[in-house]
C-alpha positions as CSV (number, residue, x, y, z in Angstrom):
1,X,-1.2,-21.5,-19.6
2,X,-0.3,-18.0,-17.9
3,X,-0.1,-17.6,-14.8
4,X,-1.1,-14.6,-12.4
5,X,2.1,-12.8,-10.2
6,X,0.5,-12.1,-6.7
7,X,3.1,-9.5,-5.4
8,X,3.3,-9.3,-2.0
9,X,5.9,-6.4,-0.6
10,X,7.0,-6.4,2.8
11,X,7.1,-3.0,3.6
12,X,10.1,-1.6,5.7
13,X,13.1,-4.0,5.2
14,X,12.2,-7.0,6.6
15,X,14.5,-8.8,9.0
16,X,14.9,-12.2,6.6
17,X,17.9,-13.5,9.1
18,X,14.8,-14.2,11.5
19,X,12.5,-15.1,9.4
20,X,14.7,-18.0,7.9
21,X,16.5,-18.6,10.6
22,X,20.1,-20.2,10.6
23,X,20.0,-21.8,13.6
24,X,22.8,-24.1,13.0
25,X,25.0,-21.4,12.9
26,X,26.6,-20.4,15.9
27,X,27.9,-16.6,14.3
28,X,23.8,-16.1,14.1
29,X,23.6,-16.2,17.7
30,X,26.9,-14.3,18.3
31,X,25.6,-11.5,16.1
32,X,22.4,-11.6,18.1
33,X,22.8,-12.5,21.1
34,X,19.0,-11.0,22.3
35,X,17.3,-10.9,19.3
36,X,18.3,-14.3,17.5
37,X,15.4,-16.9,17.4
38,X,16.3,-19.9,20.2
39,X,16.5,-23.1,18.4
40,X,13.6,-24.5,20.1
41,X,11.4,-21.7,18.2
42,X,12.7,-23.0,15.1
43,X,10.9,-25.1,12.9
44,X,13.5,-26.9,11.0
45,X,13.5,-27.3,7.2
46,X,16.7,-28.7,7.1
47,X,19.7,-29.5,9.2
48,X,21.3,-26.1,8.8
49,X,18.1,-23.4,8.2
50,X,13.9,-23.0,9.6
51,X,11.9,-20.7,9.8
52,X,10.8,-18.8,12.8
53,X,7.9,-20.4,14.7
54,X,5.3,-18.1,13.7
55,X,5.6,-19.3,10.2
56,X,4.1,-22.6,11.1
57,X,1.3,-22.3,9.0
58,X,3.2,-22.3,5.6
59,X,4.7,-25.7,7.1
60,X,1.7,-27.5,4.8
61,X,3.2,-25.5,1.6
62,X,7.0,-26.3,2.4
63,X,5.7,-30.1,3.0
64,X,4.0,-30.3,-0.6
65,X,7.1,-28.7,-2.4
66,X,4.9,-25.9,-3.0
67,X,7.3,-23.5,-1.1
68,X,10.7,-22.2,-2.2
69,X,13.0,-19.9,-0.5
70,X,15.2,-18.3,-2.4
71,X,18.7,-17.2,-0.1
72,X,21.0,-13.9,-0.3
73,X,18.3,-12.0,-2.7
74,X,20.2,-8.7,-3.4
75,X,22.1,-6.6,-6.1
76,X,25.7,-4.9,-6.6
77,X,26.1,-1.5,-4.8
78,X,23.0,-2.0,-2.7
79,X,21.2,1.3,-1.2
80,X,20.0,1.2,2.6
81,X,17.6,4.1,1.5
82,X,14.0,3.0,1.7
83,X,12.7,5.0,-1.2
84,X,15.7,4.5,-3.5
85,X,16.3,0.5,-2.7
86,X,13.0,-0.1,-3.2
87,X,13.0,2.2,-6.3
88,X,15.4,-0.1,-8.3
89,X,13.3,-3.3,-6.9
90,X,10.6,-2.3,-8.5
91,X,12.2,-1.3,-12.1
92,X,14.8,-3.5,-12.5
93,X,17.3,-1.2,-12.5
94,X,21.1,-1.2,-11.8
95,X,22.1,1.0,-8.4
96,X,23.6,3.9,-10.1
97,X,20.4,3.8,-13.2
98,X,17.2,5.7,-12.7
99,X,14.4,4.2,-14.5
100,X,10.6,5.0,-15.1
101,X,9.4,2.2,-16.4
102,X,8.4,-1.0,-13.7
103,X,9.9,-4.4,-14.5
104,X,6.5,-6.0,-15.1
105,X,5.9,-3.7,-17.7
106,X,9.0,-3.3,-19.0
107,X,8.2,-7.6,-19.4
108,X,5.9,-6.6,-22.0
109,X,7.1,-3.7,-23.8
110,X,5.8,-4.3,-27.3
111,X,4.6,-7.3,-26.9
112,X,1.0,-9.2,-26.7
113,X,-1.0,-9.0,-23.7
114,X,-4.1,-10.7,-22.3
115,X,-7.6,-9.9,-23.6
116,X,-10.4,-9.3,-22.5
117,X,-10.0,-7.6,-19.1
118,X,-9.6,-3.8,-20.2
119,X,-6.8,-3.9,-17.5
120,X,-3.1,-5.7,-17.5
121,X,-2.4,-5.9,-13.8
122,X,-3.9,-4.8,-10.7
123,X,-2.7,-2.8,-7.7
124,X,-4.5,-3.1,-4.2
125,X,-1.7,-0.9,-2.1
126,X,-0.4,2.5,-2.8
127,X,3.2,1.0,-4.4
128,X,2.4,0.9,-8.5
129,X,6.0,1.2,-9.7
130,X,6.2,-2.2,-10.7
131,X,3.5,-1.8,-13.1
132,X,4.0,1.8,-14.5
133,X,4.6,1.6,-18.0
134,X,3.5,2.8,-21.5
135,X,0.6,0.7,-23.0
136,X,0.4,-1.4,-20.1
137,X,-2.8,-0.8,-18.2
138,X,-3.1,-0.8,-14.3
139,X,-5.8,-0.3,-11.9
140,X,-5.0,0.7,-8.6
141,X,-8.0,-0.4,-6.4
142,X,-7.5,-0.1,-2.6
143,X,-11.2,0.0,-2.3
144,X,-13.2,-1.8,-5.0
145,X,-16.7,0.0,-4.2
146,X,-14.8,3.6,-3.9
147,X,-12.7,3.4,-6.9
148,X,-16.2,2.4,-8.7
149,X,-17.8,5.2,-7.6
150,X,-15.0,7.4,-8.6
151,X,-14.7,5.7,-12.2
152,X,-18.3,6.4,-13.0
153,X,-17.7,10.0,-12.1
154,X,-15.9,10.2,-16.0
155,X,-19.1,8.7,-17.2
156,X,-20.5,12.6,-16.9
157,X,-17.7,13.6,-19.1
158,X,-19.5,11.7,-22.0
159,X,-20.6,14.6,-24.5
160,X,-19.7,17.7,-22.4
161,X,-16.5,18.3,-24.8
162,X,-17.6,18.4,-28.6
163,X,-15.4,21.4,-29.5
164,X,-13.3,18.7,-31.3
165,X,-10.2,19.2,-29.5
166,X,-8.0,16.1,-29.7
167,X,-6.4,16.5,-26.4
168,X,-10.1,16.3,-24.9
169,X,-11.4,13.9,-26.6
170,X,-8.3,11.6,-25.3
171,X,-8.6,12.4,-22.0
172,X,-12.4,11.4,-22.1
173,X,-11.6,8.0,-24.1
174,X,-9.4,7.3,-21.7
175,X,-11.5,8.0,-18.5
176,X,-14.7,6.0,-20.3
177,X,-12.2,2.9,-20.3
178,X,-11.5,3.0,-17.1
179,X,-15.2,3.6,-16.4
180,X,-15.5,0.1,-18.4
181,X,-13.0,-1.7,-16.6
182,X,-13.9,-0.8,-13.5
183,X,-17.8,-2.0,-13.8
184,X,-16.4,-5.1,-15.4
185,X,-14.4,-5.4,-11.9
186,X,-17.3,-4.8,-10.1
187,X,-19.3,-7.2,-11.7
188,X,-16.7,-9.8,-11.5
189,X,-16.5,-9.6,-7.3
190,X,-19.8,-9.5,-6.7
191,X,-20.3,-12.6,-9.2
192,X,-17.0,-14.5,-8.1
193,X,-17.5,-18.0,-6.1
194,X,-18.0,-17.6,-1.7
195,X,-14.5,-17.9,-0.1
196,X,-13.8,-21.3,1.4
197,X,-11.5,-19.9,3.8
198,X,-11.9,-16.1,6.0
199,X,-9.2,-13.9,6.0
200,X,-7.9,-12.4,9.0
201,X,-8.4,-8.2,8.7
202,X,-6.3,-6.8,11.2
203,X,-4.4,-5.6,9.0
204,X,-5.2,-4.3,5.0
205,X,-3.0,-7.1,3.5
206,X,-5.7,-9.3,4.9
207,X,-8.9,-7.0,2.6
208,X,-6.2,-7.3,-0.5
209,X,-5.9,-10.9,0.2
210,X,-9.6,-11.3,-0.1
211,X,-10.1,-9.0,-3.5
212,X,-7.3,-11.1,-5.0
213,X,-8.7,-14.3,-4.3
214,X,-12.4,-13.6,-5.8
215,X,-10.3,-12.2,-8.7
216,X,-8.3,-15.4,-9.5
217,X,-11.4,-17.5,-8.6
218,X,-13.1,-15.9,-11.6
219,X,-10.0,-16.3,-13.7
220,X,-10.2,-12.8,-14.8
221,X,-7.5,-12.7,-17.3
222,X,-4.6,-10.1,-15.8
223,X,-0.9,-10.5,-15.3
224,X,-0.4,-9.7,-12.1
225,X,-2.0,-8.2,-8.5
226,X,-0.3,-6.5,-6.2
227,X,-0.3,-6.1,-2.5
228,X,1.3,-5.0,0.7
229,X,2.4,-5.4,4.6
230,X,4.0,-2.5,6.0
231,X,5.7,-2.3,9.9
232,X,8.8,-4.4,8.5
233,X,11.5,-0.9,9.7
234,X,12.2,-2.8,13.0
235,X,14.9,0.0,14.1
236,X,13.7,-1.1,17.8
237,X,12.1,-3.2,20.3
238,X,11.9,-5.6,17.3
239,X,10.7,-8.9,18.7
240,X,7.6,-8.6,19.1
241,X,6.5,-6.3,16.6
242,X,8.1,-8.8,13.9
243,X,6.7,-11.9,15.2
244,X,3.3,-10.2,15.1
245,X,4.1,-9.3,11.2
246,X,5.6,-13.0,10.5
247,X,2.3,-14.4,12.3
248,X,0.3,-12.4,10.3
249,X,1.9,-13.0,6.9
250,X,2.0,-16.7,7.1
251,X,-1.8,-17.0,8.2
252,X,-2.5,-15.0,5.4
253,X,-1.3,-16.7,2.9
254,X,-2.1,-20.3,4.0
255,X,-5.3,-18.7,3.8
256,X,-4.8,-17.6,0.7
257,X,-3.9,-21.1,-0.8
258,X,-6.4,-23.3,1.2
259,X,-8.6,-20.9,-0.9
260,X,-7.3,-20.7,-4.2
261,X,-7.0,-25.2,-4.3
262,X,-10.5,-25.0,-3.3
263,X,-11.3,-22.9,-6.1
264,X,-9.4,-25.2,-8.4
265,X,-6.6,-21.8,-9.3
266,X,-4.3,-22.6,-7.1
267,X,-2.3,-23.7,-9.8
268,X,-2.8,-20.7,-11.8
269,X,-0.8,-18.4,-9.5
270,X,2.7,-17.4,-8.0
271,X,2.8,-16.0,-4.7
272,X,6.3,-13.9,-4.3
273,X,7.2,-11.8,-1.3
274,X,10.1,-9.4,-1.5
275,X,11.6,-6.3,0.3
276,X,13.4,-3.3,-0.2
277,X,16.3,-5.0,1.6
278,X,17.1,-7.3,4.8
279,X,18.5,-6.5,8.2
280,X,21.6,-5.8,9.7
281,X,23.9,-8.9,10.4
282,X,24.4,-7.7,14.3
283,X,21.6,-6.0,16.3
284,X,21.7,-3.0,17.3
285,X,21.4,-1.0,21.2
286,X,18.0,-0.6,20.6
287,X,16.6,-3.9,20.6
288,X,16.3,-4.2,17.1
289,X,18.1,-4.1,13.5
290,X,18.9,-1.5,10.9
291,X,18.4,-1.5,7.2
292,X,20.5,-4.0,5.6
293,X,21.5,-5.5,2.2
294,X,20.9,-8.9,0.7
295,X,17.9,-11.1,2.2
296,X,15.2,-14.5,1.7
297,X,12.4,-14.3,0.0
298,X,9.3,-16.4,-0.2
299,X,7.6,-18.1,-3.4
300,X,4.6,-19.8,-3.6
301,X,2.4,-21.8,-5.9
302,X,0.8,-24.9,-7.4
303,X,3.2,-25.4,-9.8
304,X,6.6,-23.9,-7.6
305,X,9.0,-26.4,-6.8
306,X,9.4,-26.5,-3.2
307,X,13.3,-26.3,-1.4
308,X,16.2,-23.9,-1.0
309,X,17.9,-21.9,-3.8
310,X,20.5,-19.7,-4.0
311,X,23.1,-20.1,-0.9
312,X,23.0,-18.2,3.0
313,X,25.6,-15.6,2.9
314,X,28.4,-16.1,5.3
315,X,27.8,-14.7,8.8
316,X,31.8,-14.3,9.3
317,X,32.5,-12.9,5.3
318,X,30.9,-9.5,5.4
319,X,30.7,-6.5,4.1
320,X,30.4,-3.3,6.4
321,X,28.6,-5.6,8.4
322,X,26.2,-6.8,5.7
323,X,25.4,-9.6,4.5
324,X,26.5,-10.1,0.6
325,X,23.9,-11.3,-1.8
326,X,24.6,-14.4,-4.4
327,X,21.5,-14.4,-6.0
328,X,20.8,-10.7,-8.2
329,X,17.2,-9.9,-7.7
330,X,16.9,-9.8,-11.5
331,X,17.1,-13.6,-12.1
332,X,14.4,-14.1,-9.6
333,X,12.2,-11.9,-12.1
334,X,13.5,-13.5,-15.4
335,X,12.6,-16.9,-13.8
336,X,8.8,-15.4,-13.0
337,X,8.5,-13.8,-16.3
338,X,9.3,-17.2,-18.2
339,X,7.8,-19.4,-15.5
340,X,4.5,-17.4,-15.5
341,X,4.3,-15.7,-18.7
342,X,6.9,-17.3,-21.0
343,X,8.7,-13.9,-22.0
344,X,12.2,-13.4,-21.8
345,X,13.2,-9.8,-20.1
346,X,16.6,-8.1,-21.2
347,X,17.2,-7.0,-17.7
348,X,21.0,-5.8,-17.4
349,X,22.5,-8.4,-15.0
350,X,26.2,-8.9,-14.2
351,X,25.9,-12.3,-13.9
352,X,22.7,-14.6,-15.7
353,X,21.5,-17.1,-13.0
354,X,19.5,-20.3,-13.7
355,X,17.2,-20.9,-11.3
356,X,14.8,-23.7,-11.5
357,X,12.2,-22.9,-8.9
358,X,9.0,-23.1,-11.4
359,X,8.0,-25.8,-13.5
């Protein structure tokens, strides 16, 4: 059976050095001698690496194997520019490439997709590159009710144009789709099951959680959602603004889960987080970090299986101060494409990586 991607990007760069934390490594603290996480608010996951105390709510994941962490996410070449890094995340492209296409469609160029929705994937932030693609059909949906009320709005275009101009006429098949989809969305929130579980609002992540989760619940047939957390550009007085973020994030989605296994869809979904890049090895005079290369991510799901892959870059071997990846982002999405939709993607990778984290 497919399963649903639930995209989650960390907006900014986020600092994955403490967020999976090292600890056993005395470099980490040398690097960081103010801003590296005391051992004591570590929560160890193994006898070298733990996550930062603030993550204690995905504990119950990591504990059922339904966590993995996958180490030194990055690609050759890497760009500290925001815009550009996060550019070539979100198509799959090599450094020096520009691309237009997102790697989710670019998954399913030419091939089959799921029926019945009107609508392939599903964007709740601002960020559709990943999705952008010819004859694969997103909604971006920030607001449910709004975007409803602004679909119906091509409803009036019905029968004003019937010069016979082609052009027109496409432009108004188009919109009435979109009309259709979106009342079939509307219809399926205010029909899908109550939430077991309330979601914390303080920040919109916590609203996209929630539209996600009555989505899945209703096992509306799409290939993936996507959402977002910004504040992760920690150029200063980093501490507490990322523990805030990490606190967040992690009550979020062990919300998230504690719903979706009450709804019996928990294993009908993979939760990834990723970033345009990490952090800075050393900290910087400003009490915080600057944008780095390779970093952690986060994946999630009934069916995941839980642990550590990929390898901790070296904290001694670096390059202009950065850490160097082992793991090229592109293998992470070949794994999700096969894992969740059984396609193969011809991404252009230097090196093919096997890695096993879905069943």
């Amino acid at each position: 059976m497919a399963k649903i991607l639930l995209l989650v990007e960390l907006r900014g760069g986020n600092d994955a050095l403490n967020m999976v934390v090292p600890y056993a490594d005395r470099n980490y603290y040398q690097l960081r001698p103010n801003l590296g996480i005391p051992r004591e608010r570590v929560l160890q996951l193994d006898e070298r690496m733990g996550f930062h105390q603030k993550l204690e709510p995905l504990m119950e994941a990591w504990k059922a194997k339904e966590l993995a962490v996958i180490q030194g996410v990055g690609y050759p070449s890497p760009n500290r520019s925001h815009f550009r890094s996060i550019e070539i995340w979100d198509t799959a492209s090599d450094a020096g490439k520009i691309l237009s296409e997102g790697w989710i469609a670019q998954v399913f160029a030419g091939k089959k997709l799921p029926a019945g929705a009107g609508v392939d994937s599903i964007v709740l932030d601002t960020n559709v590159l990943p999705t952008i693609g010819p004859g694969f059909r997103t909604i971006v949906m920030q607001d449910p009710e709004s975007f409803l009320q602004q679909a119906k709005s091509a409803e009036a275009l019905k029968g004003a144009f019937e010069s016979g101009n082609p052009a027109l006429k496409r432009i108004i098949a188009v919109s009435q789709q979109i009309s259709g989809a979106a009342t079939g969305l509307r219809d399926t929130l205010l029909t899908s099951p109550t939430l077991h579980h309330k979601y914390d609002e303080q920040y919109p992540l916590g609203r996209q959680l929630e539209v996600a989760t009555r989505l899945v619940a209703s096992r509306l047939p799409v290939v993936a959602i996507k959402m977002a957390l910004g504040g992760f550009d920690t150029h200063a007085n980093q501490p507490n603004m990322h523990e805030k973020l990490l606190s967040f994030l992690a009550r979020s989605l062990s919300t998230l889960r504690k719903n979706l296994i009450a709804a019996n869809v928990w294993n009908d979904v993979v939760v990834m987080t990723y970033s345009e890049f990490g952090r800075r090895a050393r900290q910087n005079n400003s009490g915080g970090t600057d944008h780095g290369t390779a970093a952690a991510q986060i994946v999630m799901g009934g069916n995941v299986k839980g642990g550590f892959y990929g390898t901790q870059p070296s904290l001694v071997d670096l390059e202009d101060g950065d850490l160097k990846y082992n793991v090229d982002f592109r293998n992470v999405f070949s794994t999700l494409a096969m894992g969740c939709w059984g396609v193969q993607p011809e991404f252009r990778v230097q090196k093919n990586q096997t890695l096993s984290f879905l069943g």
